[in-house]
C-alpha positions, 0 to 999 in steps of 0.5 A: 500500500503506498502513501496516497493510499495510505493518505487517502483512507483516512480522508473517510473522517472529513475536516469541517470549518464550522460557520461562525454561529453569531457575530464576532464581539466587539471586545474579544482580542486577537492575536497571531502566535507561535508555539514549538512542539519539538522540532515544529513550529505551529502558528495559529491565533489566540482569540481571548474574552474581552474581560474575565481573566484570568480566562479558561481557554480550549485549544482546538483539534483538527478533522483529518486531511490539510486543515488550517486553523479553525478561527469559524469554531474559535470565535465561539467560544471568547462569546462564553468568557473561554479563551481559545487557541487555534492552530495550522495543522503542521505542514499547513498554512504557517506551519512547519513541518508535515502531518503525513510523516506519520500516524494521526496519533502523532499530532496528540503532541502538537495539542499538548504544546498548545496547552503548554503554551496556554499555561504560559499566559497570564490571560488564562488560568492555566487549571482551567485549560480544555480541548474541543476536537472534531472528527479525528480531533474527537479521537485525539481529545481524550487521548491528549486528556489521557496523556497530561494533567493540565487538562481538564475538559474535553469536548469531542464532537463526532468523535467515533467510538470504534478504531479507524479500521471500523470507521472506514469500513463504516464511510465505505459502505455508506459510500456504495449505499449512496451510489445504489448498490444493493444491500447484499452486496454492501455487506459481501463488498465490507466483508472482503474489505475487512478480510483484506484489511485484517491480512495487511493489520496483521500479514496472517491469511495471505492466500485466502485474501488473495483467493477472495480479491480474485473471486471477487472479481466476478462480482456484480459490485465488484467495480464499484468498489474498485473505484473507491478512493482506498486502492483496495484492489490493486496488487495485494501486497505480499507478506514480504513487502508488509515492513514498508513504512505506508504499510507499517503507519497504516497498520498503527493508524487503523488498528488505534484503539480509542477506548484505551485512552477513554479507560484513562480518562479522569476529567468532565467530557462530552461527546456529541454526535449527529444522527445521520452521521454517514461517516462513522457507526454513531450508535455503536460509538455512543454505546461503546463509549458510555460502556467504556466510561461506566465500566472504568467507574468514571460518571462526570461525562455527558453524550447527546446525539442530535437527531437529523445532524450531520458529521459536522453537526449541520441540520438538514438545511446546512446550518450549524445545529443551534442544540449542538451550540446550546449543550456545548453553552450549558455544559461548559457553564456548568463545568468551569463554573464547578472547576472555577473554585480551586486548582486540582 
């Protein structure tokens, strides 16, 4: 599997620049920044309230793909007396560096750097630092929660609950549903993904992969599948050739398991999702995620699904859902509120 590939099949979680919801306050500040995390640059603006400080603050995590910071989402937030950081995407805009080099996890350091630098400010009350992250952002809010004690919220908003492996094979047979290929031949088309799939995670099951692409071949939906973005039908890969570096970051990214960093979690979270989602498995992201959360004894966390929304939480009109706003309004009052008392 070569790199445009391995680039290409995790396009499935879309980036969204979310509309501005109301009109830029008069009094919030901006400011262009830089902050390092490691041998990167990221360059980015920090939005803060008008007055309040010191001011709780979210840095904001990206979709998948070349996304620039997303100042339509940032500028939501100084409206609610919270500081807000966003960031180019390393590689991107005025950033150095090149998210391609290696797994999505990996941008879980750029979000630490941000809220290292948050801490910085005197603006912001570094106890009260949160991450907002959407689509492959919502995998990487807890993972970042997980991995440090400065912060202490995270809202992930369609953030699947199942590896990226599940979520694709999710997008792809959404992909042929909308393209009208029967039912029967979704499910046979997602089954000789996953077996395909399962002999480049692990490079057990060659010869059988191999015999079920050949089959395959006389199917009805076999073109149509072969015309999706993944390459899944090119020359299957030997196991001789599964040690290149595509194939090795592709294994890492869609074999990530989401639920070992919820099992970690220790701070307030909330998790929101739209109903007609066709990207992810909402429902079972939903299920295995309050799961996860119930079975590790943690409660301090909340999960909405707004009906007739999309990934990007967009009504059927294309707007923005205004109850995706409000629960993210109340929920946030609630929570700083109770966090403002004293440091951890």
């Amino acid at each position: 599997m070569n790199r445009t590939v391995w680039l290409l099949l995790m396009a499935g979680v879309g980036c969204y620049q979310q509309e501005a919801p109301r009109p830029i306050a008069a009094e919030t500040r901006e400011e262009p920044v830089r902050f390092a995390s490691g041998d990167v640059t990221l360059a980015g603006t920090l939005i803060l309230p008008g007055r309040g400080a010191p001011f709780p603050a979210v840095f904001l995590f990206h979709g998948s793909g070349p996304s620039e910071r997303d100042l339509s989402t940032a500028h939501w937030f100084p409206q609610h007396g919270i500081a807000a950081l966003a960031y180019d995407k390393r590689g991107v805009g005025e950033s150095t560096g090149d998210f391609r080099s290696g797994p999505f996890m990996d941008l879980c350091d750029d979000g630490l750097a941000a809220a290292e630098y948050l801490k910085s400010r005197h603006e912001i009350d570094p106890h009260r630092i949160g991450v907002w992250g959407i689509s492959q952002g919502g995998w990487l809010g807890p993972l970042a929660a997980s991995r440090s004690k400065d912060i202490s919220f995270v809202i992930a908003v369609s953030g699947p609950g199942v590896s990226p492996g599940e979520q694709m094979l999710v997008y792809y047979a959404n992909e042929l549903r909308d393209r009208g290929v029967s039912e029967k031949d979704v499910l046979d088309a997602t089954a000789l993904r996953r077996d395909v799939w399962t002999y480049l995670f692990t490079g057990k099951g060659y010869e059988e992969a191999r015999g079920e692409l050949e089959r395959a071949r006389q199917k009805p939906w076999f073109e149509s599948v072969n015309s999706q973005q993944d390459g899944l039908f090119s020359p299957l890969k030997g196991p001789s050739d599964l040690n290149q570096s595509g194939i090795l970051r592709f294994r890492r990214e869609m074999t990530y398991d989401p639920l070992l960093a919820l099992r970690a979690l220790h701070v307030p979270a909330l998790f929101l999702f739209g109903a007609d989602d066709r990207l992810i498995p909402v429902q079972k992201s939903v299920d295995l995620i309050r799961s996860e959360l119930t079975r590790s004894g943690y409660s301090d966390f909340t999960i909405r699904v707004c009906d007739h929304d999309d990934h990007g939480m967009y009504d059927p009109a294309g707007s923005l859902d205004p109850r995706y706003q409000q629960t993210m309004e109340d929920w946030l009052g609630a929570h700083l509120q109770r966090s403002k008392k004293a440091p951890k």
